[in-house]
Backbone as CSV, one residue per row, in Angstrom:
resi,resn,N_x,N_y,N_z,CA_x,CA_y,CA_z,C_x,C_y,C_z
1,UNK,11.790,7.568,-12.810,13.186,7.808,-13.118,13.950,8.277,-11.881
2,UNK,13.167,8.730,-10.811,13.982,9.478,-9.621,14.574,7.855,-9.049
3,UNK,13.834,6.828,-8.941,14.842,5.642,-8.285,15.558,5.017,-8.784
4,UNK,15.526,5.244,-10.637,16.673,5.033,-11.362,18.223,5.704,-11.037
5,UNK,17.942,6.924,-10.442,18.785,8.139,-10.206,19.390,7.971,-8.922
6,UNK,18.855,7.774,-7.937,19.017,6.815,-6.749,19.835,5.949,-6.728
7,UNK,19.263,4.555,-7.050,19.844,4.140,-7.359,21.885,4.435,-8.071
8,UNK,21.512,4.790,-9.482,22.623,4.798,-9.815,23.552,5.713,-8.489
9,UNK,23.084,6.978,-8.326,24.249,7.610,-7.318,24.834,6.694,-6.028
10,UNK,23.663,5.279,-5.592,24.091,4.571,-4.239,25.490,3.478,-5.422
11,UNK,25.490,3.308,-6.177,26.535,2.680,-7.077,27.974,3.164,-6.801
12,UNK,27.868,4.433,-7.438,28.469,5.308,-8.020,29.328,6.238,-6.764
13,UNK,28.318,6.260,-5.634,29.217,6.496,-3.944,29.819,6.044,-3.835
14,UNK,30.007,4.696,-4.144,30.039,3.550,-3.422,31.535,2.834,-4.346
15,UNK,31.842,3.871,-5.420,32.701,3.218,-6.300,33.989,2.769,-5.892
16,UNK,34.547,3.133,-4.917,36.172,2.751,-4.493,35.967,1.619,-3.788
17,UNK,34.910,1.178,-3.178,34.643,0.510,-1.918,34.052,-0.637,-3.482
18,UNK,33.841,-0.784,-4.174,33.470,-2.232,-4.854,34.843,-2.272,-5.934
19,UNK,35.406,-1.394,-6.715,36.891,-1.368,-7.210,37.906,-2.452,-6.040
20,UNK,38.058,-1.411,-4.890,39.005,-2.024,-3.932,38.839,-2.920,-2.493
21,UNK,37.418,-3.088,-2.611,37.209,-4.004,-1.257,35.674,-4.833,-2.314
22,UNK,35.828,-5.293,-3.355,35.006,-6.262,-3.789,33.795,-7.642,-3.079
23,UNK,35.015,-7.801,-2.099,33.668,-8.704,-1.268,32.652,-7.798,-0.917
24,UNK,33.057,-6.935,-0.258,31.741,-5.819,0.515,30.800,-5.536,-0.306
25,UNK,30.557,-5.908,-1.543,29.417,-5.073,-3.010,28.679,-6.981,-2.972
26,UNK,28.124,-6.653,-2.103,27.153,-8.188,-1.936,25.990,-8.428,-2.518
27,UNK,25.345,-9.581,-2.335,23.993,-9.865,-3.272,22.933,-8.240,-3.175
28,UNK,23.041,-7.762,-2.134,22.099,-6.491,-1.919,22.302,-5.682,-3.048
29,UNK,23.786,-5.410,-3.363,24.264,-4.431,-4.647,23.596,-5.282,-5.625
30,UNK,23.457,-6.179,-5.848,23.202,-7.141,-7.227,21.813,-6.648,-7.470
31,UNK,20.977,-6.639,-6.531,19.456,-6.268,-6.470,19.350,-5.079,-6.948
32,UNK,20.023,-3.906,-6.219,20.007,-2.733,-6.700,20.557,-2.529,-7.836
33,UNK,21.046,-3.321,-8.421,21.717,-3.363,-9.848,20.842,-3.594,-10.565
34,UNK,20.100,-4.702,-10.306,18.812,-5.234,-11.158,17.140,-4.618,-11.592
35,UNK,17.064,-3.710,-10.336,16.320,-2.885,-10.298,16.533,-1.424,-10.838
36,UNK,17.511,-1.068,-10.698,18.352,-0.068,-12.034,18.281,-0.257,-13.400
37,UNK,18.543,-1.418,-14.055,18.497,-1.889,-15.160,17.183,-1.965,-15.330
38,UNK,16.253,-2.279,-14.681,15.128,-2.347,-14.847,14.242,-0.773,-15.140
39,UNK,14.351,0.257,-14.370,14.193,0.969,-14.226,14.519,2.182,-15.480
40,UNK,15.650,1.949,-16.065,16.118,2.781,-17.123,15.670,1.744,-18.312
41,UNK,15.038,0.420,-18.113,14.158,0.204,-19.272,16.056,-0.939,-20.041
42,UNK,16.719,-1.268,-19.189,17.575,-1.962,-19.833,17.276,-3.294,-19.690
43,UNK,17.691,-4.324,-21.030,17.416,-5.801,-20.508,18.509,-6.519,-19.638
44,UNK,18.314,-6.431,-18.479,19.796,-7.247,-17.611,19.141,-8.773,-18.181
45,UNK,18.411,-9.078,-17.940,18.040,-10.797,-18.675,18.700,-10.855,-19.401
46,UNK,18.547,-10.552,-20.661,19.980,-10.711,-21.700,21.154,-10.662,-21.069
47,UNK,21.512,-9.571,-20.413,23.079,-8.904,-20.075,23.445,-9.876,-18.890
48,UNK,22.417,-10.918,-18.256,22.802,-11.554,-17.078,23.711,-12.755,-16.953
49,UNK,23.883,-13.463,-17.928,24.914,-14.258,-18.653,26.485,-13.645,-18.705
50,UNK,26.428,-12.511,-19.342,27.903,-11.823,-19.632,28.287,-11.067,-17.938
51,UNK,27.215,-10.415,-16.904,27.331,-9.607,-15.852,27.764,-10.659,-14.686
52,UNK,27.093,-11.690,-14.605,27.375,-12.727,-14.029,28.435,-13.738,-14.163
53,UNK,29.073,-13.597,-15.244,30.440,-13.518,-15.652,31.536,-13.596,-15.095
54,UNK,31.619,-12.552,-14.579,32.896,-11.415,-13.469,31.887,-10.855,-12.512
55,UNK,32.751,-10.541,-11.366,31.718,-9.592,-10.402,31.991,-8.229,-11.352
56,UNK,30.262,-7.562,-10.705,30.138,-6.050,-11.003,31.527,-5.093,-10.744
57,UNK,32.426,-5.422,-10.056,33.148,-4.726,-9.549,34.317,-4.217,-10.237
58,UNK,34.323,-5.524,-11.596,35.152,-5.353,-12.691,34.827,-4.597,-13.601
59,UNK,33.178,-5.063,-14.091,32.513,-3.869,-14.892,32.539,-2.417,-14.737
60,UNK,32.305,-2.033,-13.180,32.503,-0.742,-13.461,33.583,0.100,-12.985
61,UNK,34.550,-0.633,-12.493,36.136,-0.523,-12.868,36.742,-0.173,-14.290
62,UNK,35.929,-0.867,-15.246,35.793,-0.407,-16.531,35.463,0.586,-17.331
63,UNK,34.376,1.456,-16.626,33.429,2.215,-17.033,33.849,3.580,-16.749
């Protein structure tokens, strides 16, 4: 759970900079996204259809 935690806080730093400069949150963020989801035991497989959607950047603009 500590690289779940990790993880989420490198997100979550990082929040103005994927809100307002969206290109910069690149395939690398996607990984660390995926490995998060993974990690807290979520299915992104399912969720990868709807996430892939829109960039992440909208989602957690949302959130």
């Amino acid at each position: 759970m500590k690289e779940a935690e990790a993880l989420f806080w490198y997100i979550y730093d990082h929040r103005y900079e994927l809100m307002y400069q969206p290109e910069r949150f690149n395939a690398l963020a996607w990984t660390y996204f995926r490995h998060l989801c993974d990690a807290l035991g979520l299915p992104y497989s399912a969720m990868e259809a709807k996430l892939d959607s829109r960039p992440l950047w909208e989602i957690l603009k949302g959130a």
